[in-house]
SEZA-527985 format. One record per atom (N, C-alpha, C): chain; x, y, z; residue in one letter. Coordinates in steps of 0.001 Angstrom, whole numbers, plus 500000, padded with zeros to 6 digits. Example, Ala and Ser with C-alpha at 12.3 -4.5 7.8 and 13.67 -1.06 7.14 Angstrom:
{site 'A',{513190,494310,507800},'A'}
{site 'A',{512300,495500,507800},'A'}
{site 'A',{513200,496700,507800},'A'}
{site 'A',{512850,497750,507080},'S'}
{site 'A',{513670,498940,507140},'S'}
{site 'A',{512900,500030,507870},'S'}
END
This chain:
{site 'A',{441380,401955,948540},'X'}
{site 'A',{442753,401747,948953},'X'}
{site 'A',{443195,400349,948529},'X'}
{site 'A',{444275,400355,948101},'X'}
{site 'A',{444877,398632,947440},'X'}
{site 'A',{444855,398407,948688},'X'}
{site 'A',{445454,397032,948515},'X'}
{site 'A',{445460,395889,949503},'X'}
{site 'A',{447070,395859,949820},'X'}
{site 'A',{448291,395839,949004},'X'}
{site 'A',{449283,396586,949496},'X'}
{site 'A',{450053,398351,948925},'X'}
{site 'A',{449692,399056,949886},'X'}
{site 'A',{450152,400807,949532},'X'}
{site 'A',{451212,400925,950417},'X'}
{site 'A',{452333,401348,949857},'X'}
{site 'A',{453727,401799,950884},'X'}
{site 'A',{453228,403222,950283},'X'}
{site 'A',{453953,404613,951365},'X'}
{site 'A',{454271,405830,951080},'X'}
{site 'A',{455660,406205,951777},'X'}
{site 'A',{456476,406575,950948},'X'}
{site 'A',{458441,406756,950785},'X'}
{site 'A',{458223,407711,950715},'X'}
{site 'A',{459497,408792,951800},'X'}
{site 'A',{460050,409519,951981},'X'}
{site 'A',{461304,409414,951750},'X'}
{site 'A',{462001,410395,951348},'X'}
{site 'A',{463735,410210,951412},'X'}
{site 'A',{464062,411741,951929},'X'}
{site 'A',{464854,411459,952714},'X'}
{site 'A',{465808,413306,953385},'X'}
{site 'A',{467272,412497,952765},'X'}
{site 'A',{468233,413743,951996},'X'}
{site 'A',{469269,413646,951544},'X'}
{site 'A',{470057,414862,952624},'X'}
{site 'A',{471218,414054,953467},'X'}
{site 'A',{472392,414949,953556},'X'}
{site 'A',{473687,415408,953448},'X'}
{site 'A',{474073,416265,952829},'X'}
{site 'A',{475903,416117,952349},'X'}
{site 'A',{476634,415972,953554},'X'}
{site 'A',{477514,415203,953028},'X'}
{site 'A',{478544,415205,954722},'X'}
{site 'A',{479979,415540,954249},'X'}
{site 'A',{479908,417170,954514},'X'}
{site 'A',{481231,418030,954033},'X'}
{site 'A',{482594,417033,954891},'X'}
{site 'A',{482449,416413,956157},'X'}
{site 'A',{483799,415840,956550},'X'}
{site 'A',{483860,415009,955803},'X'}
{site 'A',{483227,413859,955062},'X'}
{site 'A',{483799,412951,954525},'X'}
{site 'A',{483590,412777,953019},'X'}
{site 'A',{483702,414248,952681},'X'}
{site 'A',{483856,414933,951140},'X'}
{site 'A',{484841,415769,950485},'X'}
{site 'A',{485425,415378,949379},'X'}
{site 'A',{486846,416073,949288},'X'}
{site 'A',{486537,416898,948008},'X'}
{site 'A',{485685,418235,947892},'X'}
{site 'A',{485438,418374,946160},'X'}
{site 'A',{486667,418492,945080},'X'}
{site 'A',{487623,419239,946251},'X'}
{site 'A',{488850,419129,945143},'X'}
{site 'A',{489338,417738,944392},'X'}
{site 'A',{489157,416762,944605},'X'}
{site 'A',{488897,415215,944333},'X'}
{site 'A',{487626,414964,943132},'X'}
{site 'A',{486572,415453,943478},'X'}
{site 'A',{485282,415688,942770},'X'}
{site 'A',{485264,414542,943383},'X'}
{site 'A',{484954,413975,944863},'X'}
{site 'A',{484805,412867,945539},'X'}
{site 'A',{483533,413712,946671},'X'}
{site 'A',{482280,413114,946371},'X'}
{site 'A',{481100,414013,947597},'X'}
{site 'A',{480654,413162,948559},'X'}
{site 'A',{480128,412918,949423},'X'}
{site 'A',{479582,411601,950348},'X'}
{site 'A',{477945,412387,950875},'X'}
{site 'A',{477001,411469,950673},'X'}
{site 'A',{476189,411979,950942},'X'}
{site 'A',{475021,410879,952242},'X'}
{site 'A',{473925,411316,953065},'X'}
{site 'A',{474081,410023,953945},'X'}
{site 'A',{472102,410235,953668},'X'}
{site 'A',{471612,409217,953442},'X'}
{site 'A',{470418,408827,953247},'X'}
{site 'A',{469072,408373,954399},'X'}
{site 'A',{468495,409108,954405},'X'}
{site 'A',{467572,408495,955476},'X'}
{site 'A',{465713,408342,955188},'X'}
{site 'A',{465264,407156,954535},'X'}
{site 'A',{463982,406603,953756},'X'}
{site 'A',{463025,405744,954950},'X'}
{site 'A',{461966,406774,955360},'X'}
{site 'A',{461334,406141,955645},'X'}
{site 'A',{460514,405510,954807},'X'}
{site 'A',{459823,404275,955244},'X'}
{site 'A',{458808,403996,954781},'X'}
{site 'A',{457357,403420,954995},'X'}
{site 'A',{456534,403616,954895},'X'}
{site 'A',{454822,403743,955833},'X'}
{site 'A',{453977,402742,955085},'X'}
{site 'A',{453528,401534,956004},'X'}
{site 'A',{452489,400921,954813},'X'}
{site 'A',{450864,401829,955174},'X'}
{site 'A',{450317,402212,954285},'X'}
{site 'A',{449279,402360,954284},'X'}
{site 'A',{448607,401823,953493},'X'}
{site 'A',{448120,400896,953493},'X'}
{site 'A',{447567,399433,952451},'X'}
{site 'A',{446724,399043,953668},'X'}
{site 'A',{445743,397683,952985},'X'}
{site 'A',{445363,396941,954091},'X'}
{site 'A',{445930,395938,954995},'X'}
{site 'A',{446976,395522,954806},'X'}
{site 'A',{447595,394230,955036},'X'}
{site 'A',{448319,394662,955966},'X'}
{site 'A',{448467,393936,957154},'X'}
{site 'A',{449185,394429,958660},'X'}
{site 'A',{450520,394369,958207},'X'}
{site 'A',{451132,393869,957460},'X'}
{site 'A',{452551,393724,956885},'X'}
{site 'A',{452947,393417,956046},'X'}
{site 'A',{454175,393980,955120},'X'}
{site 'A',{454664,393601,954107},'X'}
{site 'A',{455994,393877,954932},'X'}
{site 'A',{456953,392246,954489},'X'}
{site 'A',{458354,392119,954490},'X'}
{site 'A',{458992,392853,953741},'X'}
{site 'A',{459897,393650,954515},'X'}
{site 'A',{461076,394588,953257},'X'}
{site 'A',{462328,394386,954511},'X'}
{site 'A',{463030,393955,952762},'X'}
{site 'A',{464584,393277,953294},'X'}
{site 'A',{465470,394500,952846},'X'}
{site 'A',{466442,395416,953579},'X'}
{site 'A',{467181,396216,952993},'X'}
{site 'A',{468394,395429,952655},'X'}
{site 'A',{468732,396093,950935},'X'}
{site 'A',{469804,395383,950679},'X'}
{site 'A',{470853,396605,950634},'X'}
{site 'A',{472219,396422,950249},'X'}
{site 'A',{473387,397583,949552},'X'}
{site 'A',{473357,397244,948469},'X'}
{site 'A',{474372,398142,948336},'X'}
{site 'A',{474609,398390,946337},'X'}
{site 'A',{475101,397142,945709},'X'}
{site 'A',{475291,396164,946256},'X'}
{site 'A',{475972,395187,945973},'X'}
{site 'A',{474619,393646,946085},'X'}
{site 'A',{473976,394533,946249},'X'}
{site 'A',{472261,393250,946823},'X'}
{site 'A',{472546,392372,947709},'X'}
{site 'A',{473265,392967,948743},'X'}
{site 'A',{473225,391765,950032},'X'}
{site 'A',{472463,392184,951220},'X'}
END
């Protein structure tokens, strides 16, 4: 086993209220876990947006 191992999940869901297809406009809402299984009691993870803040 490395010394740092993450294992990522992602569930994707459409969200028909705040989707207009006649627009070709979709909204979809994201939910990522993520698991260290490595040796190291912790690794820092900073979530950023689309914009890297």
């Amino acid at each position: 086993m490395s010394q740092y191992e993450l294992s990522v999940s992602v569930e994707t869901r459409y969200l028909p209220e705040q989707s207009d297809p006649d627009s070709r406009q979709y909204a979809f809402a994201y939910t990522l876990n993520i698991r260290n299984t490595g040796r190291r009691g912790s690794i820092d993870l900073t979530p950023l947006d689309h914009h890297g803040q």
